[in-house]
C-alpha positions as CSV (number, residue, x, y, z in Angstrom):
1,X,39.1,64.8,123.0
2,X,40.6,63.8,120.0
3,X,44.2,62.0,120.3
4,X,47.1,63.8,118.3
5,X,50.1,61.2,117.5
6,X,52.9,63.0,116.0
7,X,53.9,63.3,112.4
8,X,57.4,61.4,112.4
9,X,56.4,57.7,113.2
10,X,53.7,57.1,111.2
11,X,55.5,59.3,107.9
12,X,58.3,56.6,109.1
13,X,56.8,53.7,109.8
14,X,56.0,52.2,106.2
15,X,59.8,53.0,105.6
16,X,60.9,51.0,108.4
17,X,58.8,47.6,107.7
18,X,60.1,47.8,104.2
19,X,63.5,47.7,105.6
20,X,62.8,45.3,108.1
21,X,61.2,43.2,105.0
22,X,64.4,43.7,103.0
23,X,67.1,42.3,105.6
24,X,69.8,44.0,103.5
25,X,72.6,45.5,104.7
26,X,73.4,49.5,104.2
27,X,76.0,49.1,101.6
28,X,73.8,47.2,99.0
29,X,71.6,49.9,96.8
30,X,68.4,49.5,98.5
31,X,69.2,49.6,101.7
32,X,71.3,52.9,100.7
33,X,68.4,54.0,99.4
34,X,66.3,54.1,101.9
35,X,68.9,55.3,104.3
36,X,69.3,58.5,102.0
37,X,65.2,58.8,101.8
38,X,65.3,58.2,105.8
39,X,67.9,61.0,106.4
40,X,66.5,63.7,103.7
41,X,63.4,62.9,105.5
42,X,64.0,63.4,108.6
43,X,66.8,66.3,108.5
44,X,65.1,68.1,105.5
45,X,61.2,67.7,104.8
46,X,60.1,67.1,108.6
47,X,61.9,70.5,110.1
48,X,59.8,72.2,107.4
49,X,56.3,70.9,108.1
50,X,56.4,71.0,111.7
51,X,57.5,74.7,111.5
52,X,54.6,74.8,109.0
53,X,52.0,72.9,111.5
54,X,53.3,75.2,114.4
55,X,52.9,78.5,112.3
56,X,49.4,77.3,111.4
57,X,48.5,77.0,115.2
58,X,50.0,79.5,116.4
59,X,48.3,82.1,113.9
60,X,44.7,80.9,114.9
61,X,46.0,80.9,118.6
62,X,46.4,84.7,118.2
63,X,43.7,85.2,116.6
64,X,41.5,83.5,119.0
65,X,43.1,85.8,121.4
66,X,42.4,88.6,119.9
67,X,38.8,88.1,119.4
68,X,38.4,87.4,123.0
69,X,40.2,90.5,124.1
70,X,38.3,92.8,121.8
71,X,35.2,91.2,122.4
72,X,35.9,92.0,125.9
73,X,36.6,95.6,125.3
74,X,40.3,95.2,126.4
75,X,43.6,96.0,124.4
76,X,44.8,92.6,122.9
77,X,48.2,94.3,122.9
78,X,48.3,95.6,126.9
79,X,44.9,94.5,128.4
80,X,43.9,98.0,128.9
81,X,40.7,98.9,129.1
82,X,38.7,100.5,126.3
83,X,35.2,100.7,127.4
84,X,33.6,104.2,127.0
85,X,36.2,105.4,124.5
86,X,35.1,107.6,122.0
87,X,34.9,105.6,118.1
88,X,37.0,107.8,116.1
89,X,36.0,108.5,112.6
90,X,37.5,105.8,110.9
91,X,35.9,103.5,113.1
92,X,38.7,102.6,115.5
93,X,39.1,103.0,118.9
94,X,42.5,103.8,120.2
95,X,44.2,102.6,123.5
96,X,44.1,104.9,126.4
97,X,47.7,103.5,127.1
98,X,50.1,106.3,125.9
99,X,52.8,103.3,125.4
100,X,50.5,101.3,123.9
101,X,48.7,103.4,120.9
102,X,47.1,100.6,119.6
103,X,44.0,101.1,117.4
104,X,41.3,98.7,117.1
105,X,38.2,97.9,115.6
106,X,35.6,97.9,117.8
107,X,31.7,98.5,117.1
108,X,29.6,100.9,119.3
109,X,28.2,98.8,121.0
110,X,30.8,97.1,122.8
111,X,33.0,100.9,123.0
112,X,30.1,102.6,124.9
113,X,29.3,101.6,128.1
């Protein structure tokens, strides 16, 4: 199992030693500097990749998903069951849920029993 440390310490931590280093005060221009960088950081840039990293996994999380429910012959959007469903002519099978409707993808194989 492979350990995930978040993002924010180690994008920070290089910023920190430097300031550390420094041993300025706020109010002179490096230390304001990197005050600035710290706070666009961390109130602009880091929002924006998280929401990108959680997108990312949320997508193949879905996906995943919905391989495993089709592969199993079931709806992926109400778990019904589709097994013995005529294919249509396009090639899709469609839920026997009347809410539902979905239509999916599904080979022969795994539509007839």
């Amino acid at each position: 199992m492979m350990i995930q440390f978040p993002i924010v310490p180690i994008f920070y931590s290089p910023l920190v030693l430097v300031y550390i280093a420094t041993n300025r005060s706020p109010s002179e221009p490096v230390g304001l500097v990197m005050l600035i960088y710290f706070l666009v950081t961390s109130f602009i840039v880091m929002p924006w990749v998280n929401i990108y990293v959680l997108r990312r996994r949320l997508r193949t999380w879905f996906a995943r998903e919905k391989r495993r429910c089709l592969s199993e012959s079931k709806c992926p959007a109400c778990l019904g069951d589709m097994r013995g469903l005529p294919v249509e002519e396009d090639g899709c099978v469609v839920c026997p849920n009347p809410e539902c409707g979905g239509a999916w993808k599904l080979t022969e194989r795994v539509a007839q029993p």
